[in-house]
C-alpha positions as a LaTeX table, in Angstrom:
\begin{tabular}{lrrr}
\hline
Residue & $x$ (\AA) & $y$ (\AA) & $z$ (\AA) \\
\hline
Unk1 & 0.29 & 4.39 & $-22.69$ \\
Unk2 & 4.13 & 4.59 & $-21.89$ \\
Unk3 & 3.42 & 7.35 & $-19.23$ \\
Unk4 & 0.39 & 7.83 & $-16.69$ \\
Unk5 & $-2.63$ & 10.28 & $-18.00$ \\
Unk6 & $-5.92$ & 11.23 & $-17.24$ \\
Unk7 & $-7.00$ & 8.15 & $-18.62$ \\
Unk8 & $-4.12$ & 5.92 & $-17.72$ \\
Unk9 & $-3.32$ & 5.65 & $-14.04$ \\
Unk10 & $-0.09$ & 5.35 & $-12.38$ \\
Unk11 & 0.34 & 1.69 & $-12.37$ \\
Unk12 & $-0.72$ & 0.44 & $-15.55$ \\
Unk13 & 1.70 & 2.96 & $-17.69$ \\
Unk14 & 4.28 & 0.87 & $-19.05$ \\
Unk15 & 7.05 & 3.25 & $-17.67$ \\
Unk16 & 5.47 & 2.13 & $-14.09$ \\
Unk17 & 5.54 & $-2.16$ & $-15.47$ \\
Unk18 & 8.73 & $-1.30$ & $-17.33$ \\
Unk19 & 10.63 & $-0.25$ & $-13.85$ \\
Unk20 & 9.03 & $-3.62$ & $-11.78$ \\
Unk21 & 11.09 & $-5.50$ & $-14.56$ \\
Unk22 & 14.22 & $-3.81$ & $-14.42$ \\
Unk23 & 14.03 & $-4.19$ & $-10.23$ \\
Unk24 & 13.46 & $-8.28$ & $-10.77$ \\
Unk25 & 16.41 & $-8.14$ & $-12.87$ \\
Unk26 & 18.92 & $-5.91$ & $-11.21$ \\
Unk27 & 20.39 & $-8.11$ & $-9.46$ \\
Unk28 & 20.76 & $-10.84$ & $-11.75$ \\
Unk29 & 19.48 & $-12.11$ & $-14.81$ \\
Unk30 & 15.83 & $-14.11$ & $-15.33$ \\
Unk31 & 14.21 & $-16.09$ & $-18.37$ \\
Unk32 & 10.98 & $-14.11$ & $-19.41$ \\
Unk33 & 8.72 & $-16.55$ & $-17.30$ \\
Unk34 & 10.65 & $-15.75$ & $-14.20$ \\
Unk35 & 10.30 & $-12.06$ & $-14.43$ \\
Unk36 & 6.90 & $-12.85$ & $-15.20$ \\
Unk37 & 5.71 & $-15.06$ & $-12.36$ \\
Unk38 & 7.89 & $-12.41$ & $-9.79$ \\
Unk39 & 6.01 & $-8.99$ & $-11.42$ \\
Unk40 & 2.52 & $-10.72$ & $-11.29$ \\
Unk41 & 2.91 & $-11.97$ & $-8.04$ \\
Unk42 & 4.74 & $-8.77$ & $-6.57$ \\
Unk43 & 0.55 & $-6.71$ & $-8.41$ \\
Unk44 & $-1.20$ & $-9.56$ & $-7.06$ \\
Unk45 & $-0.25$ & $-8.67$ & $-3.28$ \\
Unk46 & $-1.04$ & $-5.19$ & $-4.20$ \\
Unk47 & $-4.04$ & $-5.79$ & $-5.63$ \\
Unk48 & $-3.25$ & $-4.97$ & $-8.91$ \\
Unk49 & $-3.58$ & $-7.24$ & $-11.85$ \\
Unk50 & $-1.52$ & $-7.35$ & $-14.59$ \\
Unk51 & $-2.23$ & $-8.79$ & $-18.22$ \\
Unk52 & 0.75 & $-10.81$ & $-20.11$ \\
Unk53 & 0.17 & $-8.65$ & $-22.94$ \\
Unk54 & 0.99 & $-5.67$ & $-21.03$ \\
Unk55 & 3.62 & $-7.44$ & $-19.81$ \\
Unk56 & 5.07 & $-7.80$ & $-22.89$ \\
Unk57 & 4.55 & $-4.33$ & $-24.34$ \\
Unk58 & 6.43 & $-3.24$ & $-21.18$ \\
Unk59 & 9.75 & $-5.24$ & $-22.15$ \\
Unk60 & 9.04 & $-4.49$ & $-25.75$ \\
Unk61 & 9.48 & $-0.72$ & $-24.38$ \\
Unk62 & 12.78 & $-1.63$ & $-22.42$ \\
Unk63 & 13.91 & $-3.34$ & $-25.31$ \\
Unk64 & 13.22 & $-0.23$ & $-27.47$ \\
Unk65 & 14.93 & 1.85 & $-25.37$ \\
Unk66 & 17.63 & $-0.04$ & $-25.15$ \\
Unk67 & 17.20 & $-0.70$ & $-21.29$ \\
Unk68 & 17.33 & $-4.48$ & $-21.42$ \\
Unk69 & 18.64 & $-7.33$ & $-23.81$ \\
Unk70 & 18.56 & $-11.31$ & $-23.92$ \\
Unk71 & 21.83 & $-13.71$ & $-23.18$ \\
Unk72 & 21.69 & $-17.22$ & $-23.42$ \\
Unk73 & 17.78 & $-16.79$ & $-23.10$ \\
Unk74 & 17.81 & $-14.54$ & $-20.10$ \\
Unk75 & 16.29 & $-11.51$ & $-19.51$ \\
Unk76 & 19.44 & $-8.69$ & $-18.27$ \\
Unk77 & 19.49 & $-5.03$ & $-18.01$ \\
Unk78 & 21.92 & $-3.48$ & $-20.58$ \\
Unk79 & 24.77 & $-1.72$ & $-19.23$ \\
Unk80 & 26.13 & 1.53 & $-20.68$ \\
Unk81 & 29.67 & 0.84 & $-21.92$ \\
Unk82 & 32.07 & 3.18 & $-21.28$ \\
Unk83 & 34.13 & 4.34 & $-23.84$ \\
\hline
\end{tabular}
């Protein structure tokens, strides 16, 4: 599920989802339907259609991980801090 199997290909492994979010919000921050809208529509040129609940497990990963956190009820990457 988090990483591409025999079962799971490439695209739908939430590593794969998790990095589309982080590139929509590298540059600056997004609310949740933003990110959403940009991901889908970035698949949906490919061909390659993405569910909201996978979606959501993918930021739920990030989130995990500590990759990403929510300001002011936008969607930013979380940056290491340097001690």
């Amino acid at each position: 599920m988090i990483l591409p199997s025999k079962f799971l290909p490439a695209d739908r492994a939430l590593i794969t989802v998790g990095g589309e979010v982080l590139t929509v919000i590298n540059e600056t921050p997004r609310s949740v339907s933003e990110v959403w809208e940009r991901v889908s529509a970035d698949r949906r040129t490919r061909g390659q259609i993405l569910g909201f609940d996978w979606f959501t497990l993918a930021l739920t990963f990030l989130y995990a991980v500590q990759m990403i956190e929510m300001s002011d009820g936008l969607l930013q990457i979380r940056r290491a801090v340097k001690s």
